[in-house]
Every structure is written in C-alpha cells, then in structure tokens.
N, C-alpha and C positions, 0 to 999 in steps of 0.2 A: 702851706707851701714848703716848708723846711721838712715836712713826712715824706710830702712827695720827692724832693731832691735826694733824700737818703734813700727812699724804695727804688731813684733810678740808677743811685750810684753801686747802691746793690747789685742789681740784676747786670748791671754792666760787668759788675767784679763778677759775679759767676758765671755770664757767658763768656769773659774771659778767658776764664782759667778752665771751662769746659771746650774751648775751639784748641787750646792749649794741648791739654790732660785726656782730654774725652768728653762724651756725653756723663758717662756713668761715674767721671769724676768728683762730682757735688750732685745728689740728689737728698730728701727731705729722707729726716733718720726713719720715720713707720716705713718708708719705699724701702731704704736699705734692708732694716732690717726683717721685710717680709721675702724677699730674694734670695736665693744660694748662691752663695759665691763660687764663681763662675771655676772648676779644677782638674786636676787633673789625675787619675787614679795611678797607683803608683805600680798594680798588678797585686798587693801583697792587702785585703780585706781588713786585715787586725789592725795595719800600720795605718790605713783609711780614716776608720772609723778614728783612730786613738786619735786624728790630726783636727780632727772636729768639722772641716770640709767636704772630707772626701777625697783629700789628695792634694798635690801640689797645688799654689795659686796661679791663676792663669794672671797675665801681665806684670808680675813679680820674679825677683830674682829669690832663687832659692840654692841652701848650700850642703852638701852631702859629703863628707868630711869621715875618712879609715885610713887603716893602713894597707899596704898589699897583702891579699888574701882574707881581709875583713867579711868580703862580700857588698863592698861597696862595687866593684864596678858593676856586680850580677845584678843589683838591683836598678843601675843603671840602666843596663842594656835591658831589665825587664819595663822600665819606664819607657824606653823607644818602641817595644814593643806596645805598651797599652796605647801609644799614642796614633802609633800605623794601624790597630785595631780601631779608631774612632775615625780613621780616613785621614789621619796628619801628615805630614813629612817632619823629620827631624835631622838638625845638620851636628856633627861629631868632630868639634873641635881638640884634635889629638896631639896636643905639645909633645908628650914624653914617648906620642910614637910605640906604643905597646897594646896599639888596640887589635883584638883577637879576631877575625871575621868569624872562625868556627867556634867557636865558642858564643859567640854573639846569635849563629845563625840557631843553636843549641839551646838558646835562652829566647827562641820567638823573632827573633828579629829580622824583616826582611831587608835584605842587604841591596836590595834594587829599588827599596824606598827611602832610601837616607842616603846624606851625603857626608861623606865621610872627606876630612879637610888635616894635612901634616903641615904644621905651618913651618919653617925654617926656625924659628924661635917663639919664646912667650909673648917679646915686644910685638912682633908679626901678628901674635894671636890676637893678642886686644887690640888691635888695629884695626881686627876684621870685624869684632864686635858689632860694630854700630852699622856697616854695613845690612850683615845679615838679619840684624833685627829691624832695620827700616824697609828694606828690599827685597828678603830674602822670602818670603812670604811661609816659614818655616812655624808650626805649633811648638817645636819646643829647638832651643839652642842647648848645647852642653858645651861645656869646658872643661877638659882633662889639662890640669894646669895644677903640678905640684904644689906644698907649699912655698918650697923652697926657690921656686921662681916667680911666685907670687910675690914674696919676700925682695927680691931683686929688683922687680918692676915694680914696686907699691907706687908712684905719685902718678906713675902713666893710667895703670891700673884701676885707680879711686876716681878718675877723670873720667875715664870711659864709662865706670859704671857709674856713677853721677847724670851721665848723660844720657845711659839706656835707660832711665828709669821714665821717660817720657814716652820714649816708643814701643817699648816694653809695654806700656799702660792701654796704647791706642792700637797696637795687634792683637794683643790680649795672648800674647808667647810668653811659656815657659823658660827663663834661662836657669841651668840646674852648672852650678860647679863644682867637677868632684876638689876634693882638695884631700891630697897623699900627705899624709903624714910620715914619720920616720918611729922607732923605738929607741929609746936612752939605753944605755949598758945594764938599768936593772931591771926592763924588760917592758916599762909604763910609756905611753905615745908622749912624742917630744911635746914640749910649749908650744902652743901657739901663741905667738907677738900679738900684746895687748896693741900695737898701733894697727894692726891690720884692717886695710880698708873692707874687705868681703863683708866679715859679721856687721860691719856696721850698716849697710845697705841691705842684705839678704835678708828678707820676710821670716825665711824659713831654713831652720837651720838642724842637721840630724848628723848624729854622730852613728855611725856602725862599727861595731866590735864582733870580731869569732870571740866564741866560747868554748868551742870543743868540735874534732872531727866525729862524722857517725861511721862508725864501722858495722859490717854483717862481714862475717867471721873477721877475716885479715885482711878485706879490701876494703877502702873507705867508700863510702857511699853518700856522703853529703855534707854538713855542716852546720850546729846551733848557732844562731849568731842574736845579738840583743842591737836594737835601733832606739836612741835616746833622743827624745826631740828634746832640744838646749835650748830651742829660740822657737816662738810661733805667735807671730803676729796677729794671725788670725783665730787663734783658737790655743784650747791648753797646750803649754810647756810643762817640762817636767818628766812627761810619763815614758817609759821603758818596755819597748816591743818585742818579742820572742819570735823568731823567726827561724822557720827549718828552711834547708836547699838542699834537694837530693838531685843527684846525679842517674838517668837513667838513660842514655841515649838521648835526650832533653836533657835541661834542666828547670827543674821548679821549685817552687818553693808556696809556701803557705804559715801561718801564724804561730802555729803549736810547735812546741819542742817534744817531737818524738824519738825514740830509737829508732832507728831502720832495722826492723828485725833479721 
C-alpha cells in the first residue's frame, strides 16, 4: 500500500510540473537522450556544429555579448534571417535605437517579416518581455539592451527573466540578448559585474571579438572575427570559432579565416 501511495504521489508531482513546464519537461533519461534538442541554426555551420546542437536552444534564453563592430549585431541579424528561412517571425527589441534596416536587409533579413519595437527606455523593454513571449506567437525574441542599462535595471531585469523562463519553455522561442560592451583606456572590453542577473539564467552564452579588417588592395572587404562559447548548458564550453564576413553587395560570412584576395 505504502508503493502504491509513493507511485501516486509521483505521477501527480510530474503531471504537475509538466501542465506547469510542458509535456517535454520531465521525460524518462533513454527518451531524452535518444531526441535532438529541439534549435535553432545560427546561419554560420562551424559555430553549429562547435555548439554540439546545432544552434541556439529553442525555449531557452541565450546571450550574445561584443563590442560595436565585433560583428555581433551581423550575426544577429544573420540569426533573424535563418529563422524567416524555416518560416518564423522574429520580433527586434531596439533599446539603444541603432538598428540599421539596410544593412540588416544586406545580411538576409526580410524586413516585412519581423517586427521591429523602439521602446522609450530599458525599463519599457523588459516590461514588454513577457508579453511577447506568451502572446506574441514569435520563434525568436532579441533584446538590444547594452550592458550598461542592463546594469541600471538589474532587480526589474532578473524578475522578468525569472519569469520568462516558463513561457519560454512552453513556446519553445528563442530569447537571444545582444549585450554591448564598452573598451577600458588599454584597449581590453570592460568588466562584466559578477552580480549580473543575464549569465545567470542564459543557457547559452557567446562572446564575439574582431580580429582584424580584410582588405583587397585599400578597400576593406570584410572582417576575421573569433566567437567563444563561455557558457553551454547544453553541450561543450570552451571552444573558439573563426568566423569570416565579407562585404559584397550582401553580407556573408562562413567559418574559415580567409584573405579576401
């Protein structure tokens, strides 16, 4: 009698927490781990594969962290693209206000498939969060939200994502936030504050660094840049991606560090 009472108190606790979390949020570990985790490709193959997925995780928050002209937003805006390529919509939370349409449309992106949102401030921005990701019916959210306003709003901030982390799970959407860093006077990217709430939720976390502009004779023509995945929950950390972007009327990019002849 006492098996029985523990086998029902079970099965209550995990229809629980699956009416809660989702169906796919407690399943038996052979089911797990005979399934791909469900992601999201990020357009860039070498960065793929190194993630051990295949790309971003779907229902997870993930964090994408440069400086300006790192090549963080490109990669960005090549994310919105692979996402409108699989039939998505994606919505483009723009705090600092510097998002480029021509250049975005240059990197794949159709601009009649996303929605593009300027919120009055940061507090605004995280405000809207939880909307868009219960309502919004959106495959991937973004947040352009410096550090330094992240910094500002941190207890609103850790609230919000605290919260999205349920609806997040039961959409099965992407949230990707860039986070701008600055440079110190000897030329190394500023601190990031050990109390920041982001790292501590984000699954997944990539850092992007330029390495060097490509030139064919005296005109530049693209950009080496290296992607270091710092955090991955789901798969190796550690490892360091080599990534070109050429400029050609488009922009692309792909995994090798070439010259542009």
């Amino acid at each position: 009698m006492a098996d029985n009472d523990k086998k029902q108190r079970f099965e209550k606790t995990v229809s629980g927490i699956q009416q809660r979390f989702g169906l796919k949020a407690i399943r038996p570990l052979k089911q797990t781990a005979a399934e791909p985790i469900p992601h999201l490709p990020t357009g860039f193959p070498d960065l793929d594969a190194a993630l051990g997925i295949g790309g971003l995780p779907h229902g997870r928050i993930s964090e994408l962290i440069g400086m300006p002209t790192s090549g963080m937003s490109t990669l960005a805006l090549k994310i919105i693209a692979s996402v409108q390529g699989q039939g998505g919509t994606a919505v483009y939370l723009d705090v600092p206000h510097t998002f480029d349409p021509d250049y975005a449309h240059r990197c794949g992106v159709n601009l009649r498939q996303m929605l593009l949102v300027h919120p009055y401030n940061g507090k605004q921005a995280i405000a809207m969060l939880p909307d868009f990701a219960v309502n919004g019916g959106f495959a991937l959210l973004l947040l352009d939200m410096p550090l330094s306003l992240q910094t500002t709003h941190q207890e609103p901030l850790s609230s919000a994502l605290g919260r999205l982390l349920a609806p997040l799970h039961q959409s099965g959407a992407v949230l990707l936030c860039l986070t701008s860093l600055q440079t110190t006077s000897d030329g190394s990217l500023s601190p990031y504050p050990a109390q920041a709430a982001l790292p501590h939720y984000a699954s997944l976390r990539l850092l992007i660094q330029k390495e060097r502009w490509l030139y064919r004779r005296q005109d530049i023509r693209g950009y080496a840049a290296q992607v270091q995945i710092i955090k991955n929950k789901l798969g190796p950390a550690g490892h360091t991606v080599p990534l070109t972007i050429t400029f050609n009327g488009t922009v692309q990019g792909d995994g090798f560090q070439e010259e542009v002849p």
